[in-house]
DSSP file (Angstrom, degrees, kcal/mol; ACC not computed):
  #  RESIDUE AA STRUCTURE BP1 BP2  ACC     N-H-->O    O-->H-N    N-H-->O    O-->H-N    TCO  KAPPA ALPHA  PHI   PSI    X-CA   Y-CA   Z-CA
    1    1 A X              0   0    0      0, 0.0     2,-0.3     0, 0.0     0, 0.0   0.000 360.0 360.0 360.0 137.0    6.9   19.9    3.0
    2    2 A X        -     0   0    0     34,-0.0     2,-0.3     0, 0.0    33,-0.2  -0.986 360.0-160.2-131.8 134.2    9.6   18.0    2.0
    3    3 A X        -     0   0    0     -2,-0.3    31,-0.4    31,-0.3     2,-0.1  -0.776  22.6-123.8-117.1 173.1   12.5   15.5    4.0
    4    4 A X     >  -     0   0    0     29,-0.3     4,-1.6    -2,-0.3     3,-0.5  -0.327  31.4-104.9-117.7 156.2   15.8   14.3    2.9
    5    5 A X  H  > S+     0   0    0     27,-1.5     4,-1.9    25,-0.8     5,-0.3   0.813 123.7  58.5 -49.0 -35.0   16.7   10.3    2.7
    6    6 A X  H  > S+     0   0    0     24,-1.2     4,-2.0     2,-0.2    -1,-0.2   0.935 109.5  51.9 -66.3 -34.6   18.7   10.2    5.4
    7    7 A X  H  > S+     0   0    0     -3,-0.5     4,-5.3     1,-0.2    -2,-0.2   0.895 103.7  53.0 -39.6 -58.0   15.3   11.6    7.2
    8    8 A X  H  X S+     0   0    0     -4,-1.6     4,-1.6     2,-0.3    -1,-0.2   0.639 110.5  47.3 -62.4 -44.1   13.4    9.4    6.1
    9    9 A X  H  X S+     0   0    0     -4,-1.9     4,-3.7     2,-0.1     5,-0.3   0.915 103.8  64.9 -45.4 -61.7   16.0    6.3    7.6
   10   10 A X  H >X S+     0   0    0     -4,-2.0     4,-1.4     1,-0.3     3,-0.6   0.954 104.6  39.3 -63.4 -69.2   16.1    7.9   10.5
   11   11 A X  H >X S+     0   0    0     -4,-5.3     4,-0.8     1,-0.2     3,-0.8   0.922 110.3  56.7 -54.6 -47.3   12.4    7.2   11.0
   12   12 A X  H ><>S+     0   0    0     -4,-1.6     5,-2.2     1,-0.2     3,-0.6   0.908 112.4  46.7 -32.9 -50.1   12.3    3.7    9.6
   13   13 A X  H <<5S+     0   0    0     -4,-3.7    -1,-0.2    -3,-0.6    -2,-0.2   0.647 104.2  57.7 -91.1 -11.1   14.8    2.9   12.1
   14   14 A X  H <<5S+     0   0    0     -4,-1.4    -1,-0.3    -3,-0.8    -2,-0.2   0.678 107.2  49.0 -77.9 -14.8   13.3    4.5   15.0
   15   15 A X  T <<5S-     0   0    0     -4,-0.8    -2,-0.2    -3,-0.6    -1,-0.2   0.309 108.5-125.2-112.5 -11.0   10.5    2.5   14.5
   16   16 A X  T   5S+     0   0    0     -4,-0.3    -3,-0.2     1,-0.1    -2,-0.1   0.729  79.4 117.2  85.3  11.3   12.6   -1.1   14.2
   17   17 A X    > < +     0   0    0     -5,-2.2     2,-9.8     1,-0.2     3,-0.7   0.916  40.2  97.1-102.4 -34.6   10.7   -1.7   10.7
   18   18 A X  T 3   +     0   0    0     -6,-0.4    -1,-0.2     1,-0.3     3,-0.1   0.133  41.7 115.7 -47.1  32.2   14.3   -1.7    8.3
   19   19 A X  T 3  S+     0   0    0     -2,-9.8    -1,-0.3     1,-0.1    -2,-0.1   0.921  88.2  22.5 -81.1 -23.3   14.5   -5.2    8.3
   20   20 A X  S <  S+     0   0    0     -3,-0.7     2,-1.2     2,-0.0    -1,-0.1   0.189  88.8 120.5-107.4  38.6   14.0   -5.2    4.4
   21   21 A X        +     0   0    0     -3,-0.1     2,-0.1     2,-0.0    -3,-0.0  -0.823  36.1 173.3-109.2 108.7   15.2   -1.4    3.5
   22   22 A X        -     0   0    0     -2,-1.2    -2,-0.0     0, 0.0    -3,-0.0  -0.339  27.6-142.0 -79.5 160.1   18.3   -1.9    0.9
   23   23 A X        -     0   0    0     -2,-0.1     5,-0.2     5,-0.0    -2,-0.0  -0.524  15.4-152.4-149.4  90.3   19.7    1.2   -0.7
   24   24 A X  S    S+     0   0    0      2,-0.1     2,-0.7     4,-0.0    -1,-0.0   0.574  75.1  40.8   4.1 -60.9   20.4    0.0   -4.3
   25   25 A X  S >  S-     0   0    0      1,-0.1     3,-0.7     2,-0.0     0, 0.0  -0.866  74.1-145.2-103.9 126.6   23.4    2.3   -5.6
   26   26 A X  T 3  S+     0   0    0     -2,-0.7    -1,-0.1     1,-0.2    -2,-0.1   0.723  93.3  65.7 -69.9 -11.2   26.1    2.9   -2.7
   27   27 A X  T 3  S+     0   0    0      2,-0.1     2,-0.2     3,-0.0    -1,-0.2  -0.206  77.5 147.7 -94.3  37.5   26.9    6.6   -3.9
   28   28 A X    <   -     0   0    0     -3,-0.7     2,-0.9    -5,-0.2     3,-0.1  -0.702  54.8-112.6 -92.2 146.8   23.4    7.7   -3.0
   29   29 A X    >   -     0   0    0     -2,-0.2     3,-1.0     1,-0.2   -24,-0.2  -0.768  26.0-172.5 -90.9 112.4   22.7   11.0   -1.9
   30   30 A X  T 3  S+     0   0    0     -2,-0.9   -24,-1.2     1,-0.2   -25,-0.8   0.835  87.1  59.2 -24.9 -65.4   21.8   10.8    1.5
   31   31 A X  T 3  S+     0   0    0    -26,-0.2     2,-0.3   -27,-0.2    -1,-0.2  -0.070  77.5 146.4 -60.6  10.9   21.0   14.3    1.5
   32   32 A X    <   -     0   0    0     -3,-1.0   -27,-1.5    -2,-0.2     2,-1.2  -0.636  51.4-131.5 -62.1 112.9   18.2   13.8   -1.6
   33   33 A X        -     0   0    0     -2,-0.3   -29,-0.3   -29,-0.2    -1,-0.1  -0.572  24.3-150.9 -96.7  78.7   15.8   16.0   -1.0
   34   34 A X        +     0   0    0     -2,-1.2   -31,-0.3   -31,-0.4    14,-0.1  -0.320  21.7 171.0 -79.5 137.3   11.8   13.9   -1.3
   35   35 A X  S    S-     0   0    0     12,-4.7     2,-0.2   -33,-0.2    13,-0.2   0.606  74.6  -1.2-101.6 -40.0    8.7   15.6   -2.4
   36   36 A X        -     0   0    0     11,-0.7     2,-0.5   -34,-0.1    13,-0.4  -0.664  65.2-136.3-162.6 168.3    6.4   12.6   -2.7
   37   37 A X        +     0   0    0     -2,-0.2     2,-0.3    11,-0.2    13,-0.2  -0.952  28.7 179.6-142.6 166.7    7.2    8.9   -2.2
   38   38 A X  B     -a   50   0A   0     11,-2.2    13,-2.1    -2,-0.5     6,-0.1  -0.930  29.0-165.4-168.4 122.5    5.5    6.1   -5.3
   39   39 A X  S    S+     0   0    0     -2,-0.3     2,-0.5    11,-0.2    14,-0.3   0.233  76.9  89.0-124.6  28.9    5.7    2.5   -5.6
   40   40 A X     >  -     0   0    0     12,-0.1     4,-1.2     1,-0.0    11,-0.1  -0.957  68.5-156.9 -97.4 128.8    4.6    2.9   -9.1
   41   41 A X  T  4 S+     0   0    0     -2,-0.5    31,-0.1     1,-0.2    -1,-0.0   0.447  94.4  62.9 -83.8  14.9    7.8    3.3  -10.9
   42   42 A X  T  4 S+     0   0    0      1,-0.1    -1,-0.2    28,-0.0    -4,-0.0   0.881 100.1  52.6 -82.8 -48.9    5.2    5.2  -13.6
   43   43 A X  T  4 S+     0   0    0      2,-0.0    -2,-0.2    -3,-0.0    -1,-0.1   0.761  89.0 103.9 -34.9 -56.9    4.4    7.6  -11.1
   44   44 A X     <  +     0   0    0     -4,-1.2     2,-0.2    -6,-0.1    28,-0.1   0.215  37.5 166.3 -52.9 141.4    8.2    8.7  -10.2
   45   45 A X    >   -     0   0    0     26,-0.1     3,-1.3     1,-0.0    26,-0.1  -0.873  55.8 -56.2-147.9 178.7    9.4   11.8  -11.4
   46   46 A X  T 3  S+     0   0    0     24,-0.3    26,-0.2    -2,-0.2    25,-0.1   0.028 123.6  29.6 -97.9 132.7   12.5   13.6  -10.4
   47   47 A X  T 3  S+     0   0    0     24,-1.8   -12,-4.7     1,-0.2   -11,-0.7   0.906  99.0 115.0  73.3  20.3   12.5   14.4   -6.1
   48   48 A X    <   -     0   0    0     -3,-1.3    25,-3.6    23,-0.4     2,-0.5  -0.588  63.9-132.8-107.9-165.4   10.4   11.2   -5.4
   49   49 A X        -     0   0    0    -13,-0.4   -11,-2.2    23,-0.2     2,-0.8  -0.992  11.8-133.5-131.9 146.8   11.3    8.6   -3.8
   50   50 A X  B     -a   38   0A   0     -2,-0.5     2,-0.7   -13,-0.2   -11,-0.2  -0.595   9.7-162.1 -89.6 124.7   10.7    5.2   -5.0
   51   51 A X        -     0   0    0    -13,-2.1     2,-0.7    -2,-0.8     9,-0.0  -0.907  19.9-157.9-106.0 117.2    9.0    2.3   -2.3
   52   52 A X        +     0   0    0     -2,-0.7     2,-0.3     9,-0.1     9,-0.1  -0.870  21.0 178.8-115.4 119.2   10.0   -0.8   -4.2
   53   53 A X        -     0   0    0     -2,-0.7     7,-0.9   -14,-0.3     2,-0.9  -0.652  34.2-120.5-107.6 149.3    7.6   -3.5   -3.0
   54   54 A X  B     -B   59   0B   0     -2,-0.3     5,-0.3     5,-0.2    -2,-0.0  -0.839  31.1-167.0 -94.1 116.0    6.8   -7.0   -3.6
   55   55 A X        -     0   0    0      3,-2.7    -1,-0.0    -2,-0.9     0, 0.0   0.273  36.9-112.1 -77.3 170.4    3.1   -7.6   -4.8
   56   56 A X  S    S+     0   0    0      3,-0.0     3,-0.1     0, 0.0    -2,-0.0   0.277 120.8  17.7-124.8  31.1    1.6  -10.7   -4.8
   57   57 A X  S    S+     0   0    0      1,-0.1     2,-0.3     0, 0.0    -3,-0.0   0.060 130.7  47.0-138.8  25.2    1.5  -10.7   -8.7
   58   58 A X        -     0   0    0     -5,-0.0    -3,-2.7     4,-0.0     2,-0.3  -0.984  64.8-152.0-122.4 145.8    4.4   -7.6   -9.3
   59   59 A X  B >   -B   54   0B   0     -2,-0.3     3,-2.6    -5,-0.3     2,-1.4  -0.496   9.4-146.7-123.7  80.4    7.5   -7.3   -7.7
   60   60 A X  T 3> S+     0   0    0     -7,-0.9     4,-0.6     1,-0.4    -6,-0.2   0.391  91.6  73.1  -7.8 -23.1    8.7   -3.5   -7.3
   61   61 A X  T 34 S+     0   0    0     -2,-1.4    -1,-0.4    -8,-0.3     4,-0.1   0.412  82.0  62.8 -83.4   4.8   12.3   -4.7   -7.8
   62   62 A X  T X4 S+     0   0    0     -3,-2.6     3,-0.6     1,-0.1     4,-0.2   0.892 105.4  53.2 -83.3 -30.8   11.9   -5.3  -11.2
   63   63 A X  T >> S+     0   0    0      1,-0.2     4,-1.4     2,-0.1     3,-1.3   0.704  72.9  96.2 -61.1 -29.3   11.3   -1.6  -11.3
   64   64 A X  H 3X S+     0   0    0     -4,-0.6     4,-1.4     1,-0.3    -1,-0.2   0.526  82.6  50.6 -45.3 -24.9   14.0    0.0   -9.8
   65   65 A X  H <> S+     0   0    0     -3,-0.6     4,-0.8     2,-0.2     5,-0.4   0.942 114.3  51.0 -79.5 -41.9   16.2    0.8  -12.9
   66   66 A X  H <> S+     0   0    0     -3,-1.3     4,-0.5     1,-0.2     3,-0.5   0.925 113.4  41.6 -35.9 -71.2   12.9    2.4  -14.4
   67   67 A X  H >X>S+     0   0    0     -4,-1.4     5,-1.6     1,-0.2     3,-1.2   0.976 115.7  47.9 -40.5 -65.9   12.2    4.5  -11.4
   68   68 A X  H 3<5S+     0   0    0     -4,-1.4    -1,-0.2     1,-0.3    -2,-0.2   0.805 112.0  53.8 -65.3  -2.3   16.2    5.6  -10.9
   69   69 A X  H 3<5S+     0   0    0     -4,-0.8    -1,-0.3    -3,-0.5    -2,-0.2   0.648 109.0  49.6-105.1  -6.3   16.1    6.5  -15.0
   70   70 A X  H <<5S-     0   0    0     -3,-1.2   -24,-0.3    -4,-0.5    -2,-0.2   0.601 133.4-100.9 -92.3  -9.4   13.0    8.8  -14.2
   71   71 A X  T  <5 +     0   0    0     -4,-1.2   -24,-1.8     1,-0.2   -23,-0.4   0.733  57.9 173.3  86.4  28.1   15.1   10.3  -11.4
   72   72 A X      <       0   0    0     -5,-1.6   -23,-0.2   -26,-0.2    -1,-0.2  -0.347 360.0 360.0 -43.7 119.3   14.1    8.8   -8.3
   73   73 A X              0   0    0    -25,-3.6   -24,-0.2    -2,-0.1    -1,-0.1   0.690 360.0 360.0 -50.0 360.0   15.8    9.3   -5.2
């Protein structure tokens, strides 16, 4: 099974939790289709989605160009 980003909003926000959910590049496609979601940017491969987290000794935003050059939604 797979859901789109926008799905994938759509639930975050039904649920009140999107007080820290950014979306990086403003010309993202909504309509990006996720297989998997990873907040190892090592993991990501093309039709995931990337969870960029803060650790409390990594911080997941350091990753994010990594992730989007692996093809991350």
């Amino acid at each position: 099974m797979s859901v789109n980003f926008q799905d994938v909003l759509n639930f975050i926000q039904a649920r009140d939790i999107n007080h820290n959910v950014r979306v990086k590049n403003q010309d993202f496609n909504f309509n990006c289709e996720i297989l998997d979601v990873f907040s190892d940017s090592r993991d990501v491969k093309p039709g995931t989605l990337f969870a960029a987290i803060k650790g409390e000794n990594l911080d997941g935003h350091n990753f994010i160009n990594n992730a989007e050059s692996k093809g991350a939604c």
